[in-house]
N, C-alpha and C positions, 0 to 999 in steps of 0.2 A: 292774287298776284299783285305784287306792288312796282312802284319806279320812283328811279331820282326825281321825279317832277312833283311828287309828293312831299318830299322835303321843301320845294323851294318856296321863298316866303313872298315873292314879287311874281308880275306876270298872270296870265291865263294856266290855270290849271288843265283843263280841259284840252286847250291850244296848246299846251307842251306835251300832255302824253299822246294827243293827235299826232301833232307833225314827228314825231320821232320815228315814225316808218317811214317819212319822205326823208329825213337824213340817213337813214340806214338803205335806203332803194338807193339814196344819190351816191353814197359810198361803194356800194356796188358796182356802178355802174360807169363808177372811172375808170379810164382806159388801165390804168396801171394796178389796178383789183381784178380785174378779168373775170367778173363772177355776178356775170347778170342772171344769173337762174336766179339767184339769192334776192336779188332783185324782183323778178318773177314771183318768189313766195312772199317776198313781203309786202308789195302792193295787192297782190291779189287777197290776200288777208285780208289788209287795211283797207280795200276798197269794199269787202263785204261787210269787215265789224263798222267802219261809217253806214252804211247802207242801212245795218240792222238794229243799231242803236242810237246813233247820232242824227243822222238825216229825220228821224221821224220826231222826235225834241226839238231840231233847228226846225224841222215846217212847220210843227206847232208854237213854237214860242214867238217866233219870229214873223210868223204870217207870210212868209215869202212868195211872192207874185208868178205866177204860170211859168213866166218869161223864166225868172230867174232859177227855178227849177228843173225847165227845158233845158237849159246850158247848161246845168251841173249834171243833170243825168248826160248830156252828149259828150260832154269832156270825159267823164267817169267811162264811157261805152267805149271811145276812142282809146284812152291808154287800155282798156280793160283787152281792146282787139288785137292792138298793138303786144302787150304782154302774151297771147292766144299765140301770135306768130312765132313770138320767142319763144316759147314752149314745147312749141310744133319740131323748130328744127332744133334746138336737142335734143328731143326725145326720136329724132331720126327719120318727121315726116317725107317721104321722099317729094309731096310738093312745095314744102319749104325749107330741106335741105342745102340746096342751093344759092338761098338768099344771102346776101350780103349780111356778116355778123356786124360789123363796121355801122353800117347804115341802119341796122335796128333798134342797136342801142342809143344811137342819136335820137331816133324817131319816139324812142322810149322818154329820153329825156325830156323831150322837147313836150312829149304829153302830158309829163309829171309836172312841171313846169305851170303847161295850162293849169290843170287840176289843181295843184298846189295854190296858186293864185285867188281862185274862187272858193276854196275849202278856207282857206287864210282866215278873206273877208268872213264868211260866213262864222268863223267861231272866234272872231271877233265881237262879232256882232252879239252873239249867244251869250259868250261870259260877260256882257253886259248885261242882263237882261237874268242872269242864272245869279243867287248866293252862293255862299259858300258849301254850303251842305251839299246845295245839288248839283253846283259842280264836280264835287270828290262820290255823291255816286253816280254821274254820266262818267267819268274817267274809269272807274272801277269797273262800271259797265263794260265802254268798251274795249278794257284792257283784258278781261275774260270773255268777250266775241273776241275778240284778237289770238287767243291759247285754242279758241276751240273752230273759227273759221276755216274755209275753203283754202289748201294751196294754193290751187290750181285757179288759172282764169275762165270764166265760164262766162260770156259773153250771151251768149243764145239763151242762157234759162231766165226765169221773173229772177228781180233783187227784190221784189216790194208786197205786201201783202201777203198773205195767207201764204199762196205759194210762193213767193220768197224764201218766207222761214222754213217751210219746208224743204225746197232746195237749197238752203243753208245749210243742214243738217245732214241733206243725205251725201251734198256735193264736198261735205269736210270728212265724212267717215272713208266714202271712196277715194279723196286726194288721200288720205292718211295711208289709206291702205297701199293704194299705189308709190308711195313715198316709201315705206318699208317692202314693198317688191322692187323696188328699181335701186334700192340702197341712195336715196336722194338727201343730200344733208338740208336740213329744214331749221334756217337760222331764228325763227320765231321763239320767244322765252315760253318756258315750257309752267305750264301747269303744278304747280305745288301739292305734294299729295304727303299724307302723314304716314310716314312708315309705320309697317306693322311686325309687329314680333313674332317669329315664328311659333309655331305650335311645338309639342313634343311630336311628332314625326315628320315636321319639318326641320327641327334643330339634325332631326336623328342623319335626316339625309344630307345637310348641309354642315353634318362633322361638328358640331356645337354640341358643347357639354350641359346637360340639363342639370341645374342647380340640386343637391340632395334633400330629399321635404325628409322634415322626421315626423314619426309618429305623433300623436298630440296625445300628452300623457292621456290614460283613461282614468 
């Protein structure tokens, strides 16, 4: 998967294909877009491929102090609940049906906000510290956690270790699936895969004329 941030010749690489979920969550999330699900899927994404790529390079490179990892996980928990409620009542839980849609997308904001804030600094701090090589594969990294992460927000399972990756994997097969039962549009850039050419009884059934082979003289 690639992005416009790979062209550009100034700035943080890393820091640009990062923050482009937090422009595309804040886009959503204008009153006059009306489409915080969109929102929904693309921080809960970005909140797992940081989790599973990126956070474990910033705490290594960077050495970051208890403190300052206590806060990024509590900001990241906070939006990640907050997105949990907004999920809840469209999807028609009856005890958060009734909440104010008004008041959640604000509350959405105001968490992204947080988060965005301390994500900033940190990959700031990172592509100091990162050349150039390794930035373009932390990016790459987590631009393919990003195609293949969690829709959905899962607040209550591990992000971290062992079981982390694990529930990475199972909690992205089961959003998927749930996403093509609920017919749910999933704004996330999709996966590039190399078409293949059908066979001869798949031309046959898909009305495709099979080229005529000739004999090869004997």
């Amino acid at each position: 998967m690639t992005s416009p941030c790979f062209e550009v010749t100034s700035g943080s690489l890393v820091t640009c294909v990062v923050e482009d979920a937090h422009a595309q969550a804040t886009t959503a999330l204008e009153p006059e877009t009306s489409a915080p699900l969109d929102a929904v899927v693309w921080l809960s994404a970005h909140l797992a491929a940081v989790g599973r790529v990126v956070a474990p390079v910033a705490t290594r490179r960077l050495r970051e102090p208890a403190a300052v990892l206590r806060e990024g996980h509590r900001r990241d928990l906070e939006l990640e609940r907050m997105l949990r409620i907004a999920e809840r009542r469209h999807s028609g839980d009856v005890l958060a049906s009734g909440l104010d849609g008004e008041r959640i997308r604000r509350a959405i904001a105001a968490r992204l906000d947080a988060h965005a804030e301390l994500e900033h600094a940190r990959l700031t701090a990172l592509a100091e510290v990162l050349d150039d090589v390794e930035q373009v594969r932390l990016a790459g990294a987590y631009l393919d956690a990003l195609v293949k992460a969690p829709t959905r927000p899962h607040p209550h399972l591990p992000h971290h270790g062992v079981a982390g990756a694990i529930a990475f994997r199972v909690d992205a097969v089961r959003d998927r699936l749930l996403d093509t039962m609920d017919s749910r549009h999933v704004p996330l850039p999709r996966a590039q895969h190399e078409a293949r050419r059908p066979g001869r009884w798949g031309s046959y059934l898909l009305g495709q004329m099979q080229p005529e082979r000739l004999d090869p003289p004997r």
